[in-house]
Backbone as JSON, one array per atom type, in Angstrom:
{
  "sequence": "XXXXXXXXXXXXXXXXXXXXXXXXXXXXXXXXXXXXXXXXXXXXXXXXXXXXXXXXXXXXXXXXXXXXXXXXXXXXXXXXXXXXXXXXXXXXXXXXXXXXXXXXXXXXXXXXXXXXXXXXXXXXXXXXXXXXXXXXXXXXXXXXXXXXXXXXXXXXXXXXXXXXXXXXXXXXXXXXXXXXXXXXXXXXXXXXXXXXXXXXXXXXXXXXXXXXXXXXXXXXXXXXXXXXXXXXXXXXXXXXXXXXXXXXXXXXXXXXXXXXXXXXXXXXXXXXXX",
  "N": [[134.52, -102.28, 12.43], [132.03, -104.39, 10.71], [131.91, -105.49, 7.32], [129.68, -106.57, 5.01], [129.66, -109.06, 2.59], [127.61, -110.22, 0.1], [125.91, -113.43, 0.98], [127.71, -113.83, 3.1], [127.46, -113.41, 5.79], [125.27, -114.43, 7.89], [125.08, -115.81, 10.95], [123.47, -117.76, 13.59], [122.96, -116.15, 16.8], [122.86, -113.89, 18.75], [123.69, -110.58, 19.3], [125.22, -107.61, 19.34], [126.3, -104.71, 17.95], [128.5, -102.18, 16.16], [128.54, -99.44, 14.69], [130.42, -97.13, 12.3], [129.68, -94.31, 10.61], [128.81, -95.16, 7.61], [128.22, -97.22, 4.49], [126.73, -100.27, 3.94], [126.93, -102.74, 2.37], [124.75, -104.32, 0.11], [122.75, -107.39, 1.41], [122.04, -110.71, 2.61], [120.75, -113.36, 4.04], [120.34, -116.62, 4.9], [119.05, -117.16, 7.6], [116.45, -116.17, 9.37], [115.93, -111.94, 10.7], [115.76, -110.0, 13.06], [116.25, -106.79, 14.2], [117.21, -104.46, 15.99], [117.21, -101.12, 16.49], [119.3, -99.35, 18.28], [120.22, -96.82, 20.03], [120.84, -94.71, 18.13], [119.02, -92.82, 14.98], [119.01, -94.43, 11.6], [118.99, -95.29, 8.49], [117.77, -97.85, 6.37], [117.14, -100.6, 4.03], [115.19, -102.92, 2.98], [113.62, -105.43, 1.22], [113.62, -103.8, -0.69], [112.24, -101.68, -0.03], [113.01, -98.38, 1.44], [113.34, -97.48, 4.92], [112.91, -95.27, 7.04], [114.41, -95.48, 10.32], [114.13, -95.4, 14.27], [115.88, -94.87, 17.26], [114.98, -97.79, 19.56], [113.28, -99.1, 17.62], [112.64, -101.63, 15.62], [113.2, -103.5, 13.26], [112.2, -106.34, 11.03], [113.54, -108.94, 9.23], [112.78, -111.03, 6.45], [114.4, -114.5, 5.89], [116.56, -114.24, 3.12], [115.61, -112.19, 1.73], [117.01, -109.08, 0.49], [118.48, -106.67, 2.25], [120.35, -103.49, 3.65], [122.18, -100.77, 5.16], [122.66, -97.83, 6.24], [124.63, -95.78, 7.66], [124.65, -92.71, 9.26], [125.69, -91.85, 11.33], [128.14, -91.74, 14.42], [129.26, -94.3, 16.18], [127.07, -95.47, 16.21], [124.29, -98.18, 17.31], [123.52, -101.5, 17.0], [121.21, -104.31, 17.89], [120.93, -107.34, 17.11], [119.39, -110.22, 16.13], [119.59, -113.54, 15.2], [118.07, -116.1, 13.45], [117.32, -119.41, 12.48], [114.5, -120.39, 10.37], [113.81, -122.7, 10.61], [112.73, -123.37, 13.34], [110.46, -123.68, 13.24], [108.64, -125.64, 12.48], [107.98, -127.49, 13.78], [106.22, -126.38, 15.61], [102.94, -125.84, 16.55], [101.23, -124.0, 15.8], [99.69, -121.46, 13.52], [102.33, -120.15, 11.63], [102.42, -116.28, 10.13], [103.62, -113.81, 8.7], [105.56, -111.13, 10.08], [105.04, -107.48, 10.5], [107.62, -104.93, 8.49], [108.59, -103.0, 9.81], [108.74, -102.03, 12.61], [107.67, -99.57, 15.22], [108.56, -97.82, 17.59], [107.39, -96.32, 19.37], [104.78, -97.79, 18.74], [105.57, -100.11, 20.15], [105.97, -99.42, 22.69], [103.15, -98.89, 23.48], [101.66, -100.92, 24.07], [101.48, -102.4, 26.84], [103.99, -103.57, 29.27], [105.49, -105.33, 26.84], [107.96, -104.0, 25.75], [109.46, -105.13, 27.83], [108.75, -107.44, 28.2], [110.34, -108.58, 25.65], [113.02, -107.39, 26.35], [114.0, -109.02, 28.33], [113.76, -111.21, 27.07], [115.34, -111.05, 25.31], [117.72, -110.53, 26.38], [118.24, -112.83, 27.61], [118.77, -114.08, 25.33], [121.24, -113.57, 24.76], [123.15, -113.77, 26.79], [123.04, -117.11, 25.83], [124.37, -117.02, 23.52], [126.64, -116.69, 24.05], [129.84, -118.41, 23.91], [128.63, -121.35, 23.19], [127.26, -123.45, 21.36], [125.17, -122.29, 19.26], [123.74, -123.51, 16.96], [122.74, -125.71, 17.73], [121.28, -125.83, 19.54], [118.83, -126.06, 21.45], [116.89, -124.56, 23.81], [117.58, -121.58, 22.99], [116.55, -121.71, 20.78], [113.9, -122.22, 21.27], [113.35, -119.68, 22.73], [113.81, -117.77, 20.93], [112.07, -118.27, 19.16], [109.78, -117.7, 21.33], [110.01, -114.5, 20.63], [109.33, -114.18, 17.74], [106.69, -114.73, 18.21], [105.41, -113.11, 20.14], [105.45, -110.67, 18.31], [104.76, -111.54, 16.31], [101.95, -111.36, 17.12], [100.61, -108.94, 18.1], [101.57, -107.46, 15.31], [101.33, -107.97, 12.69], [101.41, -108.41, 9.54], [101.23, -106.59, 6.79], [98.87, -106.46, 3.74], [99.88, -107.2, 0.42], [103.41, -108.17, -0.4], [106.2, -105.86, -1.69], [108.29, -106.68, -3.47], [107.97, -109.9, -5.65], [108.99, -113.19, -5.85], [109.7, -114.0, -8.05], [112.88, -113.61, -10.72], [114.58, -113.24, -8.58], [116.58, -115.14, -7.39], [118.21, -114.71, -9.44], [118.96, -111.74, -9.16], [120.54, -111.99, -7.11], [122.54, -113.21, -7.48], [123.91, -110.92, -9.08], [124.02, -108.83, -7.25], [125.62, -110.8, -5.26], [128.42, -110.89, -7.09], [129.18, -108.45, -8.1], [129.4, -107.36, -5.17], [131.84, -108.87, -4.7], [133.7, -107.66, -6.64], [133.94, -104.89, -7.01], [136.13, -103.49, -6.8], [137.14, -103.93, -9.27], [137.48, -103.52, -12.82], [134.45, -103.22, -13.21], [131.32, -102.52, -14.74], [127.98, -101.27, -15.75], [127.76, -102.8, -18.13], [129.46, -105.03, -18.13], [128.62, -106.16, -16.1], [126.28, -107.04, -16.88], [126.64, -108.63, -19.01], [128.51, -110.96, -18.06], [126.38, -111.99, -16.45], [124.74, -113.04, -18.21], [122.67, -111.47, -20.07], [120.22, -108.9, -20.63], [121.23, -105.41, -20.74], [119.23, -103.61, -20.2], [117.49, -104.9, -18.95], [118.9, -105.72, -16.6], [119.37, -103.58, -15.24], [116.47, -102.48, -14.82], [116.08, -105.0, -13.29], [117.46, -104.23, -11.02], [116.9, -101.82, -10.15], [114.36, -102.19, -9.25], [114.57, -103.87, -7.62], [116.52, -103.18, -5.93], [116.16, -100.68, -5.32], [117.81, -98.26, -6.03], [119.9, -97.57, -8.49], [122.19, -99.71, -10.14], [124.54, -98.12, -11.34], [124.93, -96.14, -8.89], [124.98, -97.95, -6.94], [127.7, -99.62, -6.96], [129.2, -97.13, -7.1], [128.74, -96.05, -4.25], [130.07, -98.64, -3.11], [132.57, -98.25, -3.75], [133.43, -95.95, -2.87], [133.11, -96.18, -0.24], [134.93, -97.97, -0.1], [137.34, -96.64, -0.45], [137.62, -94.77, 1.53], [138.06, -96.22, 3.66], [140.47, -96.96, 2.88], [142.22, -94.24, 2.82], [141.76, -93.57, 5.41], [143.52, -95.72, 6.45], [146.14, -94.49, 5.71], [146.53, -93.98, 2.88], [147.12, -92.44, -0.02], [145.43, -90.04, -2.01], [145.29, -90.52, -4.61], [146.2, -93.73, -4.59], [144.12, -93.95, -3.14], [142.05, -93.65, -5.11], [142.9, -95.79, -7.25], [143.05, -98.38, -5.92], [139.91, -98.3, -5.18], [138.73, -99.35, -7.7], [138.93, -97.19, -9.59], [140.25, -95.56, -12.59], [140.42, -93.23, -13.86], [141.54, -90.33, -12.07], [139.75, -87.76, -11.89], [137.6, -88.72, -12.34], [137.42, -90.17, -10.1], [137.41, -87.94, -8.05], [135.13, -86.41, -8.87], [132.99, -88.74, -8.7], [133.48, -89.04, -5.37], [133.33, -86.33, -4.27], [130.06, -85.82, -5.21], [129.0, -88.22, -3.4], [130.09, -87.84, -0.6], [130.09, -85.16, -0.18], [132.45, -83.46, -0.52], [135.84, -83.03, -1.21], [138.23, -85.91, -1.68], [140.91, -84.91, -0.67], [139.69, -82.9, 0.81], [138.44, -84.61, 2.62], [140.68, -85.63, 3.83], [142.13, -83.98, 5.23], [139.93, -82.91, 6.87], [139.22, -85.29, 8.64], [141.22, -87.44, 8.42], [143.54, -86.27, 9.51], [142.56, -85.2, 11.6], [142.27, -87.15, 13.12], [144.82, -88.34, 13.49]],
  "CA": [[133.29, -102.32, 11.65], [132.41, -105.69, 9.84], [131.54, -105.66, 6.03], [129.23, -107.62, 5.01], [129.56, -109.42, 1.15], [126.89, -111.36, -0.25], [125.43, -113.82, 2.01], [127.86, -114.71, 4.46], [126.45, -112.55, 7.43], [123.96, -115.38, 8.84], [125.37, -116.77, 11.64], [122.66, -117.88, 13.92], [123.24, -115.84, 17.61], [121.87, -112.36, 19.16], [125.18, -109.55, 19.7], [125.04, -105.67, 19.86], [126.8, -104.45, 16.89], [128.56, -100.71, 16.54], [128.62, -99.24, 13.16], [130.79, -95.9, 12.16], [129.43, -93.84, 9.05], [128.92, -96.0, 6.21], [126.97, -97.79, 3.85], [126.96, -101.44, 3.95], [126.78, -103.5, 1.08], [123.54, -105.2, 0.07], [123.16, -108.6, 1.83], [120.84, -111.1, 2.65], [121.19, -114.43, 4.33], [119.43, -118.26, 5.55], [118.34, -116.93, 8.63], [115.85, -114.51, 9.88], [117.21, -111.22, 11.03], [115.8, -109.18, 13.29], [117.27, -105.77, 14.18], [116.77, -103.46, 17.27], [118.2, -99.37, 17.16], [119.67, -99.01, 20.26], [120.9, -95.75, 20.19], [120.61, -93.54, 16.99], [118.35, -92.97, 13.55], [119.35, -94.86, 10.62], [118.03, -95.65, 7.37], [117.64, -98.99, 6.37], [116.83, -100.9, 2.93], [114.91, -103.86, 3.62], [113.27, -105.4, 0.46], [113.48, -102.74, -1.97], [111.85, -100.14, 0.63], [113.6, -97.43, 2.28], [113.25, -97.03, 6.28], [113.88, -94.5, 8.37], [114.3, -96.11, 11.86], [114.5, -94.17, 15.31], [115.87, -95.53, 18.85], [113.94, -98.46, 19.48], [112.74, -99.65, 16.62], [112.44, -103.68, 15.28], [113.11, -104.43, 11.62], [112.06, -107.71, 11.07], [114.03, -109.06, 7.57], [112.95, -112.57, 6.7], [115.19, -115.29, 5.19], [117.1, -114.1, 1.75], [115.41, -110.73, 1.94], [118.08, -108.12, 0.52], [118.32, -105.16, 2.95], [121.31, -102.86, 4.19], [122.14, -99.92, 6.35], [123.05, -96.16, 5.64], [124.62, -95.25, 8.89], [124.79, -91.83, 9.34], [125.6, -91.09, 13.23], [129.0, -92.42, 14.83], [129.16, -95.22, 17.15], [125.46, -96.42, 15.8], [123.99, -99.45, 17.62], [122.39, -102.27, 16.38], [120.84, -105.72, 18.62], [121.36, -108.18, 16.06], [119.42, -111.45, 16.79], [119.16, -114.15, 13.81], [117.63, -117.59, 13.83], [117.06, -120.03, 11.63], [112.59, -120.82, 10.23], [113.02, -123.83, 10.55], [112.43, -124.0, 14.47], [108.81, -123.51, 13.53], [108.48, -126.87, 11.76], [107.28, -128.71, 14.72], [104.79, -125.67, 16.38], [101.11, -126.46, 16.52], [100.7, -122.54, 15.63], [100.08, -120.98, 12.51], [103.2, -119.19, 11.42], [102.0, -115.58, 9.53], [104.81, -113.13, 8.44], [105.44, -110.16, 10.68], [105.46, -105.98, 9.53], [108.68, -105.01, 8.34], [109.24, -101.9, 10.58], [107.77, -101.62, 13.72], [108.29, -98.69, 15.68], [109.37, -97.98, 19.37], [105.79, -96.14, 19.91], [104.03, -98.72, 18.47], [106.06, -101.4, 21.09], [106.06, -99.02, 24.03], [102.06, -98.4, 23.8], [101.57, -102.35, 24.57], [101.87, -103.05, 28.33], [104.8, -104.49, 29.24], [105.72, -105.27, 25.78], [109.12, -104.13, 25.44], [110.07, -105.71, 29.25], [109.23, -109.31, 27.64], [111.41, -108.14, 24.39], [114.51, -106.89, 26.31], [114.03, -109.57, 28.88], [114.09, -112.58, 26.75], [116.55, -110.93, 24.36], [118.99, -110.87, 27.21], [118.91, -114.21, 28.07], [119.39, -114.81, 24.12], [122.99, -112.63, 24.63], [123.95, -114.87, 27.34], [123.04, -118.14, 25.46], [125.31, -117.08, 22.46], [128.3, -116.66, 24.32], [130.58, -119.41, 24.03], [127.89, -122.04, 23.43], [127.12, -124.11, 19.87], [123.33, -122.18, 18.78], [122.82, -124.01, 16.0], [121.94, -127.41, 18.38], [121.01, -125.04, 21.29], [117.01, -126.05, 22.11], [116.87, -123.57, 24.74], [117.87, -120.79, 21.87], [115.39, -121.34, 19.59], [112.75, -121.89, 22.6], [113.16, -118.09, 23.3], [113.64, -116.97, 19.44], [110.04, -118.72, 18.88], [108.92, -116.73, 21.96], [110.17, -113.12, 20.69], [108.77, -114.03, 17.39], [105.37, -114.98, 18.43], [104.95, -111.94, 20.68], [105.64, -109.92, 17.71], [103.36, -111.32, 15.26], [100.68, -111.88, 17.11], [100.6, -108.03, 17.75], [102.17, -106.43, 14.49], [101.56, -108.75, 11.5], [102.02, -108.02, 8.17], [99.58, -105.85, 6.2], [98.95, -106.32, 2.38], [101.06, -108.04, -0.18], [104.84, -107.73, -0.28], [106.07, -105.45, -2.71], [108.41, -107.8, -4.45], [107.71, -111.15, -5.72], [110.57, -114.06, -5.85], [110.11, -114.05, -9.33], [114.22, -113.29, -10.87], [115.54, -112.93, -6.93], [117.68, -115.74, -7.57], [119.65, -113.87, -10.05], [119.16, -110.86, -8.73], [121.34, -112.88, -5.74], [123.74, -113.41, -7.95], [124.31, -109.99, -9.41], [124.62, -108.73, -6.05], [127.25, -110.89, -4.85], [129.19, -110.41, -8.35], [128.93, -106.92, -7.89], [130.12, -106.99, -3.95], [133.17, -109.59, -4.71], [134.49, -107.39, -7.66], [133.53, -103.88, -7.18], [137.31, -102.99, -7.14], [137.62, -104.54, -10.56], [136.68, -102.5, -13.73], [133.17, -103.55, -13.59], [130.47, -101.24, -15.12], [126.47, -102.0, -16.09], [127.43, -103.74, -19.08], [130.08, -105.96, -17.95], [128.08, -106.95, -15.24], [125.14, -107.58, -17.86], [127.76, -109.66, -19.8], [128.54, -111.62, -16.94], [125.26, -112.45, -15.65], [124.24, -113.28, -19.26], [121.0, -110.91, -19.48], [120.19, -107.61, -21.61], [121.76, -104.14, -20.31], [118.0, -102.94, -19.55], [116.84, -106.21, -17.8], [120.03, -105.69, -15.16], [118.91, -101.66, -14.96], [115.38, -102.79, -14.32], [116.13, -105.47, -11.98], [118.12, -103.69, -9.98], [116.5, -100.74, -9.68], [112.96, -102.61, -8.41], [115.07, -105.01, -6.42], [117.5, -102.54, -4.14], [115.92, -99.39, -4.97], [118.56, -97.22, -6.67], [120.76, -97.37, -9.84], [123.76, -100.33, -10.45], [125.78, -97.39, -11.23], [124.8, -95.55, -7.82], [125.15, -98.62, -5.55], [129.05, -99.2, -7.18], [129.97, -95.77, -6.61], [128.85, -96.75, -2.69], [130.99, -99.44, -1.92], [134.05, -97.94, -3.89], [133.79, -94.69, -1.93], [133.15, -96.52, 1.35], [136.37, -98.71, 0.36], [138.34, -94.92, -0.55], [137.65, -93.91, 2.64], [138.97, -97.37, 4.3], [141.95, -96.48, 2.43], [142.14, -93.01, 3.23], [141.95, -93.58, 6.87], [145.31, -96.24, 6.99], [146.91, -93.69, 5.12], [146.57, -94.1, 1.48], [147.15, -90.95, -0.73], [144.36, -89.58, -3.07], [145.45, -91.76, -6.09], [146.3, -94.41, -4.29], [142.49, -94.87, -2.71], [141.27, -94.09, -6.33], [143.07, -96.97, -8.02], [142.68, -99.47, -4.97], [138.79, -98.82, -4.91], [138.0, -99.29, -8.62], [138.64, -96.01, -10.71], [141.12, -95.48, -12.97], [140.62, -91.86, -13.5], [141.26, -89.63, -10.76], [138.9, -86.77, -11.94], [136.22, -89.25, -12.09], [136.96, -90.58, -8.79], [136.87, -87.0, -7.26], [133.69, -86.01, -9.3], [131.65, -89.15, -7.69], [133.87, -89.13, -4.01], [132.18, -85.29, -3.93], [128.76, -86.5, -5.27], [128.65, -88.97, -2.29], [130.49, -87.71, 0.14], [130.01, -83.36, 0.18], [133.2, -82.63, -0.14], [136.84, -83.9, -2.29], [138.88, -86.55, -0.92], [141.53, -83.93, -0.8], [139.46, -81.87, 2.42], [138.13, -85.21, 4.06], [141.66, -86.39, 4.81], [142.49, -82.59, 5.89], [139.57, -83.19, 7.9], [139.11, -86.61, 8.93], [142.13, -88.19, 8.51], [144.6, -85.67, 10.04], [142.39, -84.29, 12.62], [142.32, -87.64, 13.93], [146.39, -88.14, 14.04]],
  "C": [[133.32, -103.52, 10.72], [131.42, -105.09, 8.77], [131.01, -106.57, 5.31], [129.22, -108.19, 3.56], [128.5, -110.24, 1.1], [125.9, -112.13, 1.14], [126.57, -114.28, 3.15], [127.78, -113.9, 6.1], [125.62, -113.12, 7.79], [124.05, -116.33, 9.66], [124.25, -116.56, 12.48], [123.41, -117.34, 15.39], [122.05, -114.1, 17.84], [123.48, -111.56, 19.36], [124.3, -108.24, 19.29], [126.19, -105.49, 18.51], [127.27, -102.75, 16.45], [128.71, -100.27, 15.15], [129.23, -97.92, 13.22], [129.92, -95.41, 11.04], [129.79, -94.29, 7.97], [128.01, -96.22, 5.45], [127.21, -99.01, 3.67], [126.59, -101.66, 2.65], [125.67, -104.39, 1.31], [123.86, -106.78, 0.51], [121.32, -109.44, 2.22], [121.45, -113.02, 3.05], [119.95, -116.19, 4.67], [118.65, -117.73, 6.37], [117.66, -115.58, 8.17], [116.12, -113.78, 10.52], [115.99, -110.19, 11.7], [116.41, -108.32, 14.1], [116.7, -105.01, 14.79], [117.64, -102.3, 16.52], [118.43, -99.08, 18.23], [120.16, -97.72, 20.69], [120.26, -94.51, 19.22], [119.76, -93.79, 15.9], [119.29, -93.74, 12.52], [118.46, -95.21, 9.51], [118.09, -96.89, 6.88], [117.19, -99.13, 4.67], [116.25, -102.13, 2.82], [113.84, -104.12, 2.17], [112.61, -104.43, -0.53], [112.52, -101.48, -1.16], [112.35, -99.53, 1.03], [112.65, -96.91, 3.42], [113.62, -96.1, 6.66], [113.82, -94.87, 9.79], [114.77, -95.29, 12.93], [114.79, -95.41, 16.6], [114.84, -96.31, 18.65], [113.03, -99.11, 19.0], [113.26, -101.35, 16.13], [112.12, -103.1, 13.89], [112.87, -105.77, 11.61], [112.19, -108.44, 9.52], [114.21, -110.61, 7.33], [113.97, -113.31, 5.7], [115.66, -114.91, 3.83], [116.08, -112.92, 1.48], [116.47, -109.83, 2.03], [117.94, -107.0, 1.19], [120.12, -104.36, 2.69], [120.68, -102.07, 4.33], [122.74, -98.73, 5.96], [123.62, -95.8, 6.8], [124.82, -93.48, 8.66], [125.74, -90.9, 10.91], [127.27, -91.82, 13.69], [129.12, -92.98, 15.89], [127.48, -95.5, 17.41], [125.16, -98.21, 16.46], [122.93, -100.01, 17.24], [122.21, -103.7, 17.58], [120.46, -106.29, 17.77], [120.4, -109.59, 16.5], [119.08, -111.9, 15.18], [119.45, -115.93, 14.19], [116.8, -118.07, 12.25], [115.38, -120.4, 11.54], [112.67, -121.99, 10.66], [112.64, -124.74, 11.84], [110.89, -123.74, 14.28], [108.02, -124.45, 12.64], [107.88, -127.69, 12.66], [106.11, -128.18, 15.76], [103.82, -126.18, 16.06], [100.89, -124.95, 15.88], [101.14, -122.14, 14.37], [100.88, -119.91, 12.49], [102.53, -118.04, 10.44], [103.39, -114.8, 9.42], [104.32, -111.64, 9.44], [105.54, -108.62, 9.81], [106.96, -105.68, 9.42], [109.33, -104.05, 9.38], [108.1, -101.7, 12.03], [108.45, -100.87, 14.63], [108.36, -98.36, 17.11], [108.12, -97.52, 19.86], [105.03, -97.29, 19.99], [104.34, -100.22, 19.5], [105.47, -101.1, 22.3], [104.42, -98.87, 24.31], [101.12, -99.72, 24.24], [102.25, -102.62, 25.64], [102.8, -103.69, 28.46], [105.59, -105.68, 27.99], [107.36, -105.56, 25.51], [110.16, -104.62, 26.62], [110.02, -106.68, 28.8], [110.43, -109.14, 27.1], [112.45, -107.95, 25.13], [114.57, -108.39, 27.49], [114.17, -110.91, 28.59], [114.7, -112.1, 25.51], [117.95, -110.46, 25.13], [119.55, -111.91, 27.95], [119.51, -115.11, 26.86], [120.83, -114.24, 23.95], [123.55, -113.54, 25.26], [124.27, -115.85, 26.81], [123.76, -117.83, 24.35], [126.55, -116.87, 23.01], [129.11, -117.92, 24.43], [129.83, -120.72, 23.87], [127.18, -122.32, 21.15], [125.4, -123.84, 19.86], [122.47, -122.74, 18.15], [122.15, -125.39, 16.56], [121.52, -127.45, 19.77], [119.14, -125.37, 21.5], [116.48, -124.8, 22.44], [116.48, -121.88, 23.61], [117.01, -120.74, 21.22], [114.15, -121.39, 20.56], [112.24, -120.44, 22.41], [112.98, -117.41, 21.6], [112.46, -116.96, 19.28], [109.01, -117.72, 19.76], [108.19, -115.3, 21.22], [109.02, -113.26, 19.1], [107.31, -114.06, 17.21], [104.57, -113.7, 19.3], [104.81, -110.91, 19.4], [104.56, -109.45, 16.41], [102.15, -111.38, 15.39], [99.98, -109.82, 17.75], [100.45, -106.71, 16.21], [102.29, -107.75, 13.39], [101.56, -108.03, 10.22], [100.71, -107.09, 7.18], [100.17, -106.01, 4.93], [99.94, -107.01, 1.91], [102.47, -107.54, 0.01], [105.12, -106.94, -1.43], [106.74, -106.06, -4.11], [108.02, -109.34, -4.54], [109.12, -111.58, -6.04], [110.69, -114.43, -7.21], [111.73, -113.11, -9.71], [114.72, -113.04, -9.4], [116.86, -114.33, -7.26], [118.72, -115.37, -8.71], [119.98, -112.27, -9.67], [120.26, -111.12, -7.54], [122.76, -113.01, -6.21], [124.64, -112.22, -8.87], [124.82, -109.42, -8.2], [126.13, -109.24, -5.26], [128.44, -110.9, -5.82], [129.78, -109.26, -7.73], [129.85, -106.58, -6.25], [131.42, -107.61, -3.89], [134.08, -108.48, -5.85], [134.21, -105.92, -8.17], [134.69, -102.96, -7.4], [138.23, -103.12, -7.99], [137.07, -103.16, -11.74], [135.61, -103.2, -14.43], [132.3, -102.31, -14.25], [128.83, -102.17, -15.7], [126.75, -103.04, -17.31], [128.43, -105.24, -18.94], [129.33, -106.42, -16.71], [126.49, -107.9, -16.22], [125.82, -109.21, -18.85], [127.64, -111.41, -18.96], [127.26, -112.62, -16.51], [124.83, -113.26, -16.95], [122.61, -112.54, -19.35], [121.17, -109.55, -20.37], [120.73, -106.69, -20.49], [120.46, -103.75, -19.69], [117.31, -103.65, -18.78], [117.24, -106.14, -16.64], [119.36, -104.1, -14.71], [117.82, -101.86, -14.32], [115.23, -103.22, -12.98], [116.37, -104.89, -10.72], [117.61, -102.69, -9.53], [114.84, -100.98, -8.47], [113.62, -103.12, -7.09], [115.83, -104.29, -4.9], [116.97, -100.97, -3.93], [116.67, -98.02, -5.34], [119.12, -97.86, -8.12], [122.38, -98.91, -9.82], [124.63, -99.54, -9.87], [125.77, -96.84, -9.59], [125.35, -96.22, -6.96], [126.71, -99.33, -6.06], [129.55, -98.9, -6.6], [130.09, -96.12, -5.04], [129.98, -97.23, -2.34], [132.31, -99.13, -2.88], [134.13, -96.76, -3.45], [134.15, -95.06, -0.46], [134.58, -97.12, 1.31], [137.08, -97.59, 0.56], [138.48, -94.66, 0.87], [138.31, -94.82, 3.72], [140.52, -97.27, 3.93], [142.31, -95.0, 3.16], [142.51, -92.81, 4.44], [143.1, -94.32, 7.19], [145.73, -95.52, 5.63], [147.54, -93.63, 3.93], [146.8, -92.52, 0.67], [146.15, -91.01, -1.75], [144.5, -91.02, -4.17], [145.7, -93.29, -5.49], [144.87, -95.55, -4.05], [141.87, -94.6, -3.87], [141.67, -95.37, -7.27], [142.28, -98.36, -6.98], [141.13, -99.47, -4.57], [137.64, -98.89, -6.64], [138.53, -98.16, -9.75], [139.9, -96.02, -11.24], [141.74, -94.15, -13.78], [140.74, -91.1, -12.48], [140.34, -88.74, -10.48], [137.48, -87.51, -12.05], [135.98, -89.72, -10.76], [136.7, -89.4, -8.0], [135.96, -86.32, -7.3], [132.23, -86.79, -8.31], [132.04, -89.03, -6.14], [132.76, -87.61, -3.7], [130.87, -85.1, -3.9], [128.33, -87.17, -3.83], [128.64, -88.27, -0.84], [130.31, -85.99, 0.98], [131.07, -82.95, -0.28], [134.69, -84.02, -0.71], [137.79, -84.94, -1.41], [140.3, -86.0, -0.08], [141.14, -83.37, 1.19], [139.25, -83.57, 3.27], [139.68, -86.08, 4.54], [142.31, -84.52, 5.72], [141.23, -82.62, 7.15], [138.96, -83.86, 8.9], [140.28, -87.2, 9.57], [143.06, -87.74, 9.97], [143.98, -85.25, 11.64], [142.7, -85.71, 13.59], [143.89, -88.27, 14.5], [146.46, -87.14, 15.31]]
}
């Protein structure tokens, strides 16, 4: 399972991608990203909205647009393709922004539709194998296709809900926050940090990803716990190594998150899988 920090998740290619039960860490990159379900439901976070996505479904998450992924299901698939805007610098055709979620009905009820879509997103699998994308022609040829089928269907309705007003520090709280989450950070040392009031960071954050600082933390030091947990860390061990320095606080939020104390999920996680 890859982990994604900050921005460096934007390499330009198409791949298939398998995800266990997690929660990724907020991200957001150069390229544009869109994102097939190939398999199972997931929930998604795609500028400050919450998705629920089913089999078959197209996210479409443009350039430096913070999303992540909630997996829920095990051995979750994703079709990954991501290309850089700026092959649409030399079209004759007005570029418009596409809807953010478009759904597998909504593909399949357009003729031959999702036969283009899988048909020229399998010749973009081939062309990333072993082959330099970023000076690939061909590559962006077909990207330009998929997105032009897409929007000229399923464009964008109504304003966006955020504006790019503070996103560039919001950018930078974020990757703070994902480089040093196993530090003893907390809302005000990240406020510190950033240079910015305690209720400005609360605010931001809460418009920007959609939950709480403290909430999205707790996340990626449970998800680390449980990375621990699984190569065979002991209780205290995955509470120091993902941040906490109480243990009764780490097993207060691990149960919060998780159902159930770190205690049962290696009794029935860990062990069952030895």
């Amino acid at each position: 399972m890859e982990i994604i920090h900050g921005n460096d998740y934007g390499e330009m290619g198409c791949r298939v991608m398998t995800h266990h039960p997690c929660v990724l860490p907020l991200q957001w990159h150069e390229n544009y990203e869109l994102c097939e379900l190939m398999n199972k439901p997931c929930r998604f976070l795609v500028d400050g909205q919450y998705i629920d996505a089913q089999k078959g479904d197209i996210l479409c998450i443009p350039e430096r647009d913070v999303h992540g992924y909630f997996v829920d299901a095990e051995e979750t698939k994703f079709r990954i393709i991501q290309f850089s805007t700026k092959i649409f610098l030399n079209t004759n055709f007005s570029i418009k922004p596409i809807k953010a979620h478009i759904t597998a009905g909504e593909i399949d009820a357009i003729a031959g539709l999702r036969e283009k879509i899988d048909h020229l997103t399998a010749i973009l699998e081939k062309e990333s194998r072993g082959s330099e994308i970023k000076n690939n022609p061909f590559f962006s040829m077909v990207c330009e296709s998929i997105y032009f089928l897409l929007m000229r269907h399923f464009p964008a309705e109504g304003d966006r809900k955020i504006s790019r007003f503070d996103r560039e520090l919001f950018f930078k709280v974020i990757e703070y926050v994902n480089n040093h989450y196993m530090e003893d950070v907390n809302i005000n040392s990240v406020a510190e940090q950033m240079c910015i009031s305690r209720n400005r960071l609360v605010r931001m954050f809460e418009l920007y990803s959609g939950r709480s600082l403290k909430y999205y933390i707790d996340e990626l030091r449970i998800a680390h716990a449980n990375r621990l947990l699984n190569q065979g860390s002991n209780v205290t061990e995955a509470a120091i190594g993902s941040g906490y320095q109480c243990i009764r606080t780490f097993n207060n939020v691990y149960k919060t998150h998780m159902g159930l104390t770190p205690s049962e999920y290696i009794k029935v996680h860990v062990k069952n899988k030895v």
